[in-house]
N, CA, C and O atoms as a MOPAC input file, in Angstrom:
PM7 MOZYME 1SCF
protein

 N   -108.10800 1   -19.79400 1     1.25100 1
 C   -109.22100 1   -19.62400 1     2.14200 1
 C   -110.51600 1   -19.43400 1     1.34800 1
 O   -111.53200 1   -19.71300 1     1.98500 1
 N   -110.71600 1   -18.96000 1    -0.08600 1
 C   -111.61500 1   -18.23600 1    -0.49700 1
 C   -112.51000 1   -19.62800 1    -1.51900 1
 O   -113.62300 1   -19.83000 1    -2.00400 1
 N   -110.93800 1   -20.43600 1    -1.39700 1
 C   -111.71600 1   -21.65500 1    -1.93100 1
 C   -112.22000 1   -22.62200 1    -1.45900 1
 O   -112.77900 1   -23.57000 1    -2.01100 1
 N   -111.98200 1   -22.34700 1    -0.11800 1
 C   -112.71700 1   -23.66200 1     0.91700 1
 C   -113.70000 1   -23.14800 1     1.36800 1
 O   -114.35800 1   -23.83200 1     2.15200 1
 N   -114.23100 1   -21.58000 1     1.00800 1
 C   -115.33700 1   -20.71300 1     2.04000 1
 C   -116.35700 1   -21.10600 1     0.59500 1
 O   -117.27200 1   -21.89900 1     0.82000 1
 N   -116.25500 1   -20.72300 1    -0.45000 1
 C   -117.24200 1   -20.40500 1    -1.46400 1
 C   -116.95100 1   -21.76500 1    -2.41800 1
 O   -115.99200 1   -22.53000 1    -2.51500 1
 N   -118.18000 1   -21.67900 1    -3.02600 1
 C   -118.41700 1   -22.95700 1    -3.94200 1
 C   -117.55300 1   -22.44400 1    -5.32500 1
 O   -117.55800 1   -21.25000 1    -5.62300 1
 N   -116.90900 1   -23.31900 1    -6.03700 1
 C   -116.16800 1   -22.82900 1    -7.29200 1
 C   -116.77100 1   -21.97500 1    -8.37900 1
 O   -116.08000 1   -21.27500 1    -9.11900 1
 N   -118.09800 1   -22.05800 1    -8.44800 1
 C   -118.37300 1   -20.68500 1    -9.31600 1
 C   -118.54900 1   -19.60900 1    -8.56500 1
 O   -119.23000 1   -18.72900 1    -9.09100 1
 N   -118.17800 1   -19.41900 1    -7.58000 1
 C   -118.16300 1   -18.14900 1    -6.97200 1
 C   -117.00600 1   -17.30200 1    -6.99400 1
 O   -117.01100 1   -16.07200 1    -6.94100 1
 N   -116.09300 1   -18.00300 1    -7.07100 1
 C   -114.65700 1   -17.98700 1    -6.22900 1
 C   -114.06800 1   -16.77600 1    -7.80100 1
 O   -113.25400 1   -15.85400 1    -7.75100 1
 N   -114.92000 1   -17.31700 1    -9.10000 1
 C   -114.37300 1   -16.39800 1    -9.96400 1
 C   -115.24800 1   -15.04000 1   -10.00900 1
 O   -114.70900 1   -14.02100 1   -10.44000 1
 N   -116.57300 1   -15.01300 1    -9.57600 1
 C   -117.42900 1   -13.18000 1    -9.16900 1
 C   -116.30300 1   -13.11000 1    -7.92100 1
 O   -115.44900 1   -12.22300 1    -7.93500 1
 N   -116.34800 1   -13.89300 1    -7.07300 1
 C   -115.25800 1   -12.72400 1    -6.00100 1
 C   -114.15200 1   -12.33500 1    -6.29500 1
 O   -113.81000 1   -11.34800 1    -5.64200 1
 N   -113.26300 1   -12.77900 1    -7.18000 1
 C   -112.06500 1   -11.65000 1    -7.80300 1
 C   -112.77100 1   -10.68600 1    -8.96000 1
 O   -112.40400 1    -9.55500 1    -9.28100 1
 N   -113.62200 1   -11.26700 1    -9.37000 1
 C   -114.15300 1    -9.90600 1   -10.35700 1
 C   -114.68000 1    -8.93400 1    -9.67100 1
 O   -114.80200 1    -7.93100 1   -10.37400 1
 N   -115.25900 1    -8.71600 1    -7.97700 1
 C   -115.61200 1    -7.57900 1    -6.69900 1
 C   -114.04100 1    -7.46200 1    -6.97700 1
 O   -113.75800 1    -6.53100 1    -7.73100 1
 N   -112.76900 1    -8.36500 1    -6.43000 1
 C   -112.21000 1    -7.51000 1    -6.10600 1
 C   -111.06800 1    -6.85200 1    -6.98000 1
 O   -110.39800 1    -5.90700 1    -6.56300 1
 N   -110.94700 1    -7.26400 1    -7.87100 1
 C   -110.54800 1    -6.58200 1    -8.86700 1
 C   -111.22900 1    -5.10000 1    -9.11700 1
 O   -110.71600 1    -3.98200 1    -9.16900 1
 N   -112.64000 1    -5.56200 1    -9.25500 1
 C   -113.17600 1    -3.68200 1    -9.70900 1
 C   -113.09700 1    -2.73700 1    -8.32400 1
 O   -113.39800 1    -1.54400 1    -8.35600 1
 N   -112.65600 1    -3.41800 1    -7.10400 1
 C   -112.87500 1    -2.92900 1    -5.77000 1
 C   -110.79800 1    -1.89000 1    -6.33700 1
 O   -110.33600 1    -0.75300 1    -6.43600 1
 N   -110.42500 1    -3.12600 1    -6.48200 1
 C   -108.62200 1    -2.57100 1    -6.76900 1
 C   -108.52700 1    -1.55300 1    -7.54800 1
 O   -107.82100 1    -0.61300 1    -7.18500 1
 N   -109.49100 1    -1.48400 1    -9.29800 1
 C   -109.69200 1    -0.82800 1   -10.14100 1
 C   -110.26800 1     0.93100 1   -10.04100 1
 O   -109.92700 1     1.85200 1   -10.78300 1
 N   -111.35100 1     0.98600 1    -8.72400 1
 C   -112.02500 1     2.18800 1    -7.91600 1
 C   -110.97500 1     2.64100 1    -7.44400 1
 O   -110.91500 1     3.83100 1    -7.75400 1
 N   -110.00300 1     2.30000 1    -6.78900 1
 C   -109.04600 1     2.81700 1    -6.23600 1
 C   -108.22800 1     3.27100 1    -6.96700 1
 O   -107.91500 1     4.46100 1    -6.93300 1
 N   -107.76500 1     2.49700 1    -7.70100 1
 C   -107.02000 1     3.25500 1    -8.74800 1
 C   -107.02300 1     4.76700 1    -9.25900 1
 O   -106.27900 1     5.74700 1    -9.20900 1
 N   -108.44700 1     4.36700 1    -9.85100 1
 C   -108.95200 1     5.63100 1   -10.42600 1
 C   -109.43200 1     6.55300 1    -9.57200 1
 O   -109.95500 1     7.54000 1   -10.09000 1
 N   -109.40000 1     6.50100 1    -8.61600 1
 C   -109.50800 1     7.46600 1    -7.50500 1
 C   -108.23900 1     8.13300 1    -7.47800 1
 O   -107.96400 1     9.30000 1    -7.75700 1
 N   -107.46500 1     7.12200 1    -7.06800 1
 C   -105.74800 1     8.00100 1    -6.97700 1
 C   -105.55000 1     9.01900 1    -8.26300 1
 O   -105.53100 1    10.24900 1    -8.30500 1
 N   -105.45400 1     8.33200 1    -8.97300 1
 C   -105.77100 1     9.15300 1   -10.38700 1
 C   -105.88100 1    10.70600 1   -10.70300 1
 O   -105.13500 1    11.60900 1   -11.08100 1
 N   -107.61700 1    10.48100 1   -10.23800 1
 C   -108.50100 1    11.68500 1   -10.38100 1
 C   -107.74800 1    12.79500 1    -8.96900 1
 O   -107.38300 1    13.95100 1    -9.18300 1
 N   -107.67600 1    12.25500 1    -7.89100 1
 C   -106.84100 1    12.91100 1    -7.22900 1
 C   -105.37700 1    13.60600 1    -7.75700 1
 O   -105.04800 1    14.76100 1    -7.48700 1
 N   -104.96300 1    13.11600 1    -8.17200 1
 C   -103.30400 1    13.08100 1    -8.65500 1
 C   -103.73000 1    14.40300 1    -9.28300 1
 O   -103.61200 1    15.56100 1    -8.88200 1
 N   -104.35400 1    13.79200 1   -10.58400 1
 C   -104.10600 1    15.22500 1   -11.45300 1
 C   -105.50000 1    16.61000 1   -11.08700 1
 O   -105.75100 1    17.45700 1   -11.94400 1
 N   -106.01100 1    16.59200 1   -10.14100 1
 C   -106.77200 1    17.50600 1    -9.76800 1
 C   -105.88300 1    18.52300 1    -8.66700 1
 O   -106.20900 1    19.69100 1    -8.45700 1
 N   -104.69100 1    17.83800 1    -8.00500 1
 C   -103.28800 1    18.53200 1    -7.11800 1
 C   -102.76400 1    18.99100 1    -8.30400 1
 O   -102.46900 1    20.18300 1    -8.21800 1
 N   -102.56000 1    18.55200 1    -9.27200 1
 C   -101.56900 1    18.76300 1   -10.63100 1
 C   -102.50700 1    20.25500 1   -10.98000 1
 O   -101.94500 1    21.34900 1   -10.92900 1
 N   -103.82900 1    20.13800 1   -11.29400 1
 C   -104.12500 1    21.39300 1   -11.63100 1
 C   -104.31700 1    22.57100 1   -10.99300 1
 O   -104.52400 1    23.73900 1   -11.32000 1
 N   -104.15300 1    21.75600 1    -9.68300 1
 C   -104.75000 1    23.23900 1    -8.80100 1
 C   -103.36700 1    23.87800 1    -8.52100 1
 O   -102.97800 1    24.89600 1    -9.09300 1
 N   -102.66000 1    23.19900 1    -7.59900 1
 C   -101.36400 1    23.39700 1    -7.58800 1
 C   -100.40300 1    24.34400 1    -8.58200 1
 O   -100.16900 1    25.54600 1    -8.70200 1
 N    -99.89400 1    22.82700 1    -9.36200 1
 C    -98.84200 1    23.15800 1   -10.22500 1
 C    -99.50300 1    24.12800 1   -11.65700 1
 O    -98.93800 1    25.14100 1   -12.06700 1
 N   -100.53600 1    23.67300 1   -12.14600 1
 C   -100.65300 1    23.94600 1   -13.82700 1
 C   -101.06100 1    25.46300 1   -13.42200 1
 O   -100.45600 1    26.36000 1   -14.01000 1
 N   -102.03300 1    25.81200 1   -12.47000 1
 C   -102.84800 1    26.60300 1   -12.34700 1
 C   -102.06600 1    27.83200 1   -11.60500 1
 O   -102.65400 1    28.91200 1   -11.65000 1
 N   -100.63500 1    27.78900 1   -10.83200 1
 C   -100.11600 1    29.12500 1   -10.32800 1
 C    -99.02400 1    29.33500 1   -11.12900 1
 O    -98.66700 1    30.51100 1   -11.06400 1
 N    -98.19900 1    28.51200 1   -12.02200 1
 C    -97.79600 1    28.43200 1   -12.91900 1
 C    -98.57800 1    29.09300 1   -14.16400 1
 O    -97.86100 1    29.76400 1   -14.90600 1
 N    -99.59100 1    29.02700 1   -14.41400 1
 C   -100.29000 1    29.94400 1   -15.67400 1
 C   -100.51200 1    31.24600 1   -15.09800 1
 O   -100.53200 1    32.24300 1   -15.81900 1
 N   -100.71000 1    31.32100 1   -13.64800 1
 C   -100.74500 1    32.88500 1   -13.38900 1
 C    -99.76800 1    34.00500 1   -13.48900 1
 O    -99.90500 1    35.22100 1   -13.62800 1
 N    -98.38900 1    32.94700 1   -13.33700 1
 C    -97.09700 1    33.98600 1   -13.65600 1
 C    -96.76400 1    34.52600 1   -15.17700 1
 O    -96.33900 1    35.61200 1   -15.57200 1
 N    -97.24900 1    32.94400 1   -16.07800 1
 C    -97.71300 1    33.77100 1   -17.58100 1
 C    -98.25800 1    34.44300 1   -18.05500 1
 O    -97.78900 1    35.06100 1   -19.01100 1
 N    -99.38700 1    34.62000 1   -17.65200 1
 C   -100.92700 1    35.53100 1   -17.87200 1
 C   -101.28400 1    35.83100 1   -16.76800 1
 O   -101.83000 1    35.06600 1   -15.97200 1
 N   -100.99900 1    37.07200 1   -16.57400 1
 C   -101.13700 1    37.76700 1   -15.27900 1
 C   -103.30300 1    38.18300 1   -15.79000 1
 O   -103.98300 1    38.47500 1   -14.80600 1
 N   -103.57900 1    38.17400 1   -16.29500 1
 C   -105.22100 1    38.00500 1   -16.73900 1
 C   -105.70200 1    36.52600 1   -16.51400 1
 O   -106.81200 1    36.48900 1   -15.98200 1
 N   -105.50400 1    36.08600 1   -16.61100 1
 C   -106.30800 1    34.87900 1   -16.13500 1
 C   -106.54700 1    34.11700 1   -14.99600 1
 O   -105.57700 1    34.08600 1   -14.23800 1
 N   -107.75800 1    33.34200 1   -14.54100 1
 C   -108.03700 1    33.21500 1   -13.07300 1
 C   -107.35800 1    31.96000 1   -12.90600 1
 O   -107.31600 1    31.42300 1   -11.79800 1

């Protein structure tokens, strides 16, 4: 479809949108993932070690 809508030098910037569109996401999941990882797990887990620290 993307090659009958857009002229052929286009057709390669629109996977490079959507590639970096796939790539944002990624790194979103990511930054999510391990920000649950710290709050969560790393962070009540260090409180049972070091009963001093926040």
């Amino acid at each position: 479809m993307i090659n009958n809508l857009l002229p052929g030098f286009l057709s390669g910037f629109f996977l490079t949108v959507l590639m970096g569109a796939v790539l944002s996401s990624f790194n979103s999941l990511l930054n999510s993932a391990s920000t649950m990882f710290a709050l969560d797990v790393y962070k009540a887990n260090a409180r049972k070690k070091f009963p001093t620290s926040i």
